[in-house]
Structure formats: structure tokens, C-alpha cells
BAPA-849807 format. One record per residue (C-alpha): residue in three letters; x, y, z. Coordinates in steps of 0.1 Angstrom, whole numbers, plus 5000, padded with zeros to 4 digits. Example, Ala and Ser with C-alpha at 12.3 -4.5 7.8 and 13.67 -1.06 7.14 Angstrom:
ALA512349555078 SER513749895071 
END
This chain:
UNK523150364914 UNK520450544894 UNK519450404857 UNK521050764844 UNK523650764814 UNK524951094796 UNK524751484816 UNK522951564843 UNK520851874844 UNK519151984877 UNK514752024872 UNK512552124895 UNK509051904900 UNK505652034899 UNK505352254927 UNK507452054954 UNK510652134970 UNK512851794950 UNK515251904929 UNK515151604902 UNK517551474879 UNK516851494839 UNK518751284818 UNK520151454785 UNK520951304749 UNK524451244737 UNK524151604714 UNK522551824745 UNK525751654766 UNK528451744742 UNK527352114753 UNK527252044792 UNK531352134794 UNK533752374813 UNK531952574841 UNK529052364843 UNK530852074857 UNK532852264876 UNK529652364896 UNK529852214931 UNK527151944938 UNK523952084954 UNK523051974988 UNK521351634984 UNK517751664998 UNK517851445028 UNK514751185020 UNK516751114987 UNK520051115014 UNK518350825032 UNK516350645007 UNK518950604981 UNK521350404995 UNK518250155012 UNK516850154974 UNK520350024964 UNK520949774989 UNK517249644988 UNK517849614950 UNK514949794939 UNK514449834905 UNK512150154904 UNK510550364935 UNK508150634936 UNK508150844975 UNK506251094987 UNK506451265019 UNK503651485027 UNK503051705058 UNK498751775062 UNK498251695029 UNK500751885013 UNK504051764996 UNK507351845011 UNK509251604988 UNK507951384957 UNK511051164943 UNK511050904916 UNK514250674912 UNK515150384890 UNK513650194864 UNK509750094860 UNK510849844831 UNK514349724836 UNK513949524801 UNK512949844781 UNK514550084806 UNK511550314810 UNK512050554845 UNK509750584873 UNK507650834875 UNK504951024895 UNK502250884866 UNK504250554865 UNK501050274880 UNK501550044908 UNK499849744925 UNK499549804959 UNK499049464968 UNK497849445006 UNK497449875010 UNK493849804993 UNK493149705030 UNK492850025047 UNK491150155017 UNK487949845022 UNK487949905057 UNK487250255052 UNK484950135028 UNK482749965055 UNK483550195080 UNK481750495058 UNK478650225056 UNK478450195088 UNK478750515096 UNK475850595075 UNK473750305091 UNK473350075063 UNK475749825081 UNK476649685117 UNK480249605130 UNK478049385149 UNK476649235126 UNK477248865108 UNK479248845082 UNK476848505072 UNK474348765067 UNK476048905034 UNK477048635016 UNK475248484987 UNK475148154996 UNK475347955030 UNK478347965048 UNK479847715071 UNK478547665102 UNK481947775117 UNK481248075105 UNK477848155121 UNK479948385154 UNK482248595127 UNK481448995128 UNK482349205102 UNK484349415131 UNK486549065138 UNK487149045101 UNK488249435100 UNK490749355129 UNK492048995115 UNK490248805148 UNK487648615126 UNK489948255130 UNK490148255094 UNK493048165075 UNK495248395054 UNK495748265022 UNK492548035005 UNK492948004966 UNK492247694952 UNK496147594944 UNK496447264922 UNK499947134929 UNK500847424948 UNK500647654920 UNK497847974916 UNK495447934890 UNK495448194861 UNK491948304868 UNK489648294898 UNK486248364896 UNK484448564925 UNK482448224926 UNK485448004926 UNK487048244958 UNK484148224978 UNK484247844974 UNK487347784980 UNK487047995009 UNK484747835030 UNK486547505023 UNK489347655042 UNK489847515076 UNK489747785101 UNK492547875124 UNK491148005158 UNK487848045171 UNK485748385162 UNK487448615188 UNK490048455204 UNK493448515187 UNK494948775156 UNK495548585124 UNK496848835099 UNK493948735069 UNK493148765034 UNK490148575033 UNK488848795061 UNK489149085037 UNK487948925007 UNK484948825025 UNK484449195038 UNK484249275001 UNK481649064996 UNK479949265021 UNK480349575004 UNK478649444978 UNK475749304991 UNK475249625009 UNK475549904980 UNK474649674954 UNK477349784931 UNK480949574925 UNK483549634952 UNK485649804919 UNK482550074911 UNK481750154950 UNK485250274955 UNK485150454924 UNK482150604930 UNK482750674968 UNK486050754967 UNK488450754934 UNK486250954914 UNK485351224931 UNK489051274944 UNK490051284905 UNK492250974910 UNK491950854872 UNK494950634873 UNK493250444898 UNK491750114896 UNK491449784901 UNK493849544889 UNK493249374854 UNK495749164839 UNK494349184803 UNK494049554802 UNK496649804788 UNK497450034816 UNK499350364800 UNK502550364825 UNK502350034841 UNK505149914863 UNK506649574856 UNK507049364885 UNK510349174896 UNK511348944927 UNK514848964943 UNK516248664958 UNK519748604974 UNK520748314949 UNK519248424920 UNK519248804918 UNK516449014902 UNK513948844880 UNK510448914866 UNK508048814894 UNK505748674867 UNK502548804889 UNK500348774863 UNK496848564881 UNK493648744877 UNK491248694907 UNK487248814905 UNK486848994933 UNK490149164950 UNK489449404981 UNK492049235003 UNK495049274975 UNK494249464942 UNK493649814938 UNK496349974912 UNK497350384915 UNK500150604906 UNK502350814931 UNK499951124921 UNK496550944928 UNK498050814961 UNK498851184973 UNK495351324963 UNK494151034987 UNK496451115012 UNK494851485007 UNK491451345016 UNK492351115043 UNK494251465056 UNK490851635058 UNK490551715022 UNK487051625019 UNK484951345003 UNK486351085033 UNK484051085065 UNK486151195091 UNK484450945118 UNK485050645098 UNK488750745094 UNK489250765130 UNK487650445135 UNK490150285106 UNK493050375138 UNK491450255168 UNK493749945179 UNK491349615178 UNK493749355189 UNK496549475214 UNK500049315212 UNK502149275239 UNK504549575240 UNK507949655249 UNK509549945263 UNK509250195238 UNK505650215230 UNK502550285253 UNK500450015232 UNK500449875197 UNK497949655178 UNK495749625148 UNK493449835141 UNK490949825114 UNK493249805080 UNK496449945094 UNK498749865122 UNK498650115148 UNK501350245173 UNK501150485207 UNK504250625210 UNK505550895227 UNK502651105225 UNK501851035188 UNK499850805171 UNK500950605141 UNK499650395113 UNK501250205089 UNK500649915064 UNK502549765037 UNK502049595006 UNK503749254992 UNK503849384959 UNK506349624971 UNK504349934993 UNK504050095022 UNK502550395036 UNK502750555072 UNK500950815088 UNK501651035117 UNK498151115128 UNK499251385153 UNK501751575133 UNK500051545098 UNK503051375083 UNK502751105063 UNK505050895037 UNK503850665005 UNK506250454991 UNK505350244958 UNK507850014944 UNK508049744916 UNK509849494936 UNK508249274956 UNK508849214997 UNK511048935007 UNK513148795033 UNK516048845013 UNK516449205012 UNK515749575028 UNK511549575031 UNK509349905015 UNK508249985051 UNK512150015060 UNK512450305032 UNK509250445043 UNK510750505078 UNK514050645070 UNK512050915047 UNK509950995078 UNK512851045097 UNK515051215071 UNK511751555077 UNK510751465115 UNK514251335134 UNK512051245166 UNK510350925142 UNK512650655149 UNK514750565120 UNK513950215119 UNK509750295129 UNK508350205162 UNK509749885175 UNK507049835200 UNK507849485209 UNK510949595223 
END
């Protein structure tokens, strides 16, 4: 299943409790003979037990998981290949887009200014921009457009024949943005929305003055020594950049040819490494640097769904979706590039998964790996997550 080839020899990762797989050269195999491999197999670890087989039938080229208890690492794993054409493995270092996990990181973004005053939930989000919105617009908050009630629409990119341009300027965005029809009145319903998010960093701009890209670096990135993090550019040379790739049913794996380079990207494109992502996990664990208040307020459920019989309540919150269940309280959030991450705010566990295959319809989701490695260290997580709706 795993892009290995030649002996096996058992290394142990920085500091964590994986035992990970080294692949040898043809001359160091010729010496792996007689008693080594007649060595019984060591107990598999049981997040590689149950994400293995998921990353085979979800046809994952490459993945990167972490599982982390308060901060800490229990179990760092890297599987597959991030280049299938020049067969380069995954890594801890190897860099991802997160696609749609940048979310919870601009909500926090806003949160922290309003915390500190310099911004109201309340407030209008016609009152940032740079140029005069629609009318329509005149009732959004910037607390609607946290919680994906601001009646906008998802998607807004000027598309000539249905295809994405290769550049968008921040200009360009904003205009094609307010040319987009809304879909529900300010307040009234949950339309899951990028717009919403791009507009929020627009906000953040007007409000520190700085790029949406240098606030998070200066708030956040930097200070948390998360060098391999930034924000996406598709003409820079990014040392150990995954490839992306697309699996369909009638085609099979193919280059996902993602390649469109867009001005401003706070709802989608922040890029980081398995290692960056656990040093912000660290800070979002109480580490420092994050502002605990603004955190909690990134959880608080915004827009209740209706729920089933195995949750207390369920919802969005403000850049993650949020569960009640069982006495816990949950966060999670995915990304169509191929992420997900959950939380387990009342335990302190947490999983990150960062893959190279983008989400589809066609095959087993990120968030579905994510789960099964919460529940391979914490058996009282449901396997398949919170199904609140049920």
C-alpha cells in the first residue's frame, strides 16, 4: 500500500511515540538477511491501524497526521508520496495548502481585534471596505459573516465560460463579489460562504493596516516559529511542496492542476507543513501568543442545526463546526484541498490531517481519517465523528 521498495528498517521520529518506516538502498538490503527477517512484526501503532487502510481506499497519494493530546504529540505519521511523478515521500516538513482550514485561523484573526477593541462583531461590514458596497449589503455584520448568515453566496470569482481565471486581483474579487446575487437576507438562514470570508479579510486589513498575509505573520506565524508557513503563491519555489492530484471514479488519480493565483485569500489559502500545524495546535492548546478569549469565542455555536439523537446541539460557530456531545465539546473543519483538523476541547485531544488529494464525492473524505485517528487514542469519539443529525 505504501510507496516503499527494498528492506525495511524500523526508526524512531523526533521525540514521539511512531515507530516509522525507513526505506533502504539495494546495497544496505542485500545485508538485511537471516535473523532480521525472521523478527516478528512489531505491534502496529493503532492511528497507523486505522488510517492506513482509509488512506488506501480513499486513494490518497501522500498524508501527513498528527494526533496531539494538550499540545503534545502522541503520534506524528507520514505515509505515501508528496510527488507521485518524481516519487518524493511525505513528510513532517513536506507543505500543504489547507484550502478552507485558513477559516478558523481569520476568524481568530478578528476575534483577537475585537477583543482588543479595535473592531465590533456588531459592526458593518460596509464600514471596511474600500469602496461602496451594494445596498444589499448595508444589514451584514462582521459576526454574520464569521457564522456564514450574511445571505451571501459561496463561490464569486469572475468565471468566463465556467472556467477560473489564472489570476485575480484583490480588486477584481471585491468586484466580482458584490456583483454576486445574494442568497438570503442578512440573518435569516446559514449559507456555507466564501465570499463571506474573503470579505472578513478585507476587514482585517482595513483595521491593522497591514495585508491579511503580514497580520497573520506578524500576529501569529511568526512569533510561533512557523517558518514554513505562508500564504499560497503559485509562482514561488516552496522547498517541500506537495503536488496536488484529484481522484475520480472513471478516471482514477490525476494532477488537480490547481494552479489560479487569487490577491487576497483569507477564506482558502494559507500553506503549512505538518510541523507548523502542531506548533499552532501548541498555541491554540494554551501555548501562548493566541488570546485565550478570542479562542473560546471561535467555538461558541452561531447558527444551531437541527439535531438528532446523539448530540445535545450542533452548529456553526465562528470558523469551525461545533458539536455538544456527551459532555464534550468538539470542533472540526475541513479543507477541499485535502484537510481536516478536530479538536476535543474538553479532553485536549486534537488530530490534523494534511493530504495532497483533494475532497470529492467519489471517495473516503480527510475528515473521515481524521476521526478514525481520534478514535484509534480516545475509543469513546465515535469512529465515524459526531453524527448529530441523527
Amino acid at each position: 500500500m505504501l510507496p516503499h521498495s527494498g528492506a525495511f528498517l524500523p526508526v524512531r521520529d523526533r521525540g514521539t511515540a511512531i515507530v516509522k518506516i525507513q526505506t533502504l538502498g539495494a546495497a544496505a538490503a542485500l545485508l538485511l538477511t537471516g535473523p532480521v527477517s525472521a523478527q516478528p512484526a512489531p505491534h502496529p501503532d493503532p492511528v497507523d491501524a486505522a488510517v492506513e487502510p482509509l488512506m488506501e481506499q480513499g486513494h490518497f497519494p501522500g498524508m501527513a497526521v498528527a494526533v496531539l493530546r494538550h499540545g503534545e504529540p502522541v503520534h506524528v505519521g507520514s505515509y505515501g508520496l508528496a510527488s507521485v511523478g518524481h516519487q518524493v515521500p511525505v513528510t513532517a516538513a513536506t507543505v500543504f495548502e489547507l484550502a478552507s482550514l485558513t477559516k478558523h485561523m481569520t476568524a481568530l484573526a478578528v476575534l483577537t481585534l475585537a477583543d482588543a477593541g479595535e473592531v465590533s462583531l456588531d459592526d458593518r461590514v460596509v464600514d471596511y471596505l474600500p469602496v461602496d458596497a451594494p445596498e444589499a449589503w448595508s444589514a451584514i455584520t462582521i459576526d454574520q459573516l464569521l457564522s456564514h448568515t450574511g445571505g451571501l453566496a459561496h463561490r464569486f470569482e469572475a468565471r468566463p465560460d465556467g472556467e477560473f481565471l489564472l489570476n485575480y486581483s484583490t480588486e477584481d474579487m471585491l468586484a466580482s463579489a458584490m456583483a454576486t446575487e445574494m442568497v438570503a437576507t442578512p440573518g435569516e438562514d446559514w449559507s456555507y460562504s466564501d465570499q463571506g470570508y474573503f470579505l472578513l479579510g478585507l476587514v482585517i486589513e482595513q483595521v491593522t493596516g497591514q495585508s491579511y498575509g503580514d497580520y497573520l505573520q506578524d500576529a501569529f506565524f511568526g512569533p510561533l516559529g512557523m517558518d514554513q508557513t505562508a500564504m499560497l503563491d503559485q509562482s514561488a519555489i516552496v522547498p517541500h511542496r506537495a503536488e496536488g492530484y484529484a481522484w475520480r471514479e472513471a478516471d482514477g488519480l490525476q494532477r488537480n492542476r490547481r494552479v489560479w493565483q487569487f490577491g487576497l485569500m483569507s477564506h482558502f489559502g494559507v500553506t503549512s507543513s505538518l510541523d507548523d500545524m502542531m506548533a499552532w495546535e501548541a498555541a491554540l492548546s494554551g501555548g501562548g501568543t493566541v488570546d485565550a478569549g478570542a479562542l473560546a469565542a471561535t467555538a461558541e455555536i452561531q447558527r444551531p442545526f437541527d439535531t438528532g439523537e446523539t448530540c445535545d446541539s450542533w452548529g456553526y460557530a465562528r470558523g469551525w463546526m461545533s458539536y455538544h456531545r456527551d459532555g464534550r465539546t468538539l470542533v472540526s473543519h475541513g479543507g477541499y484541498s485535502g484537510t481536516a483538523y478536530v479538536r476535543d476541547l474538553t479532553t485536549g485531544l486534537s488530530v490534523i490531517v494534511l493530504t495532497n488529494r483533494e475532497d470529492t464525492p467519489d471517495a473516503i473524505s480527510p475528515m473521515a481519517i481524521a476521526w478514525a485517528a481520534a478514535h484509534a487514542v480516545d475509543s469513546e469519539l465515535p469512529e465515524d465523528g459526531p453524527r448529530c443529525w441523527e
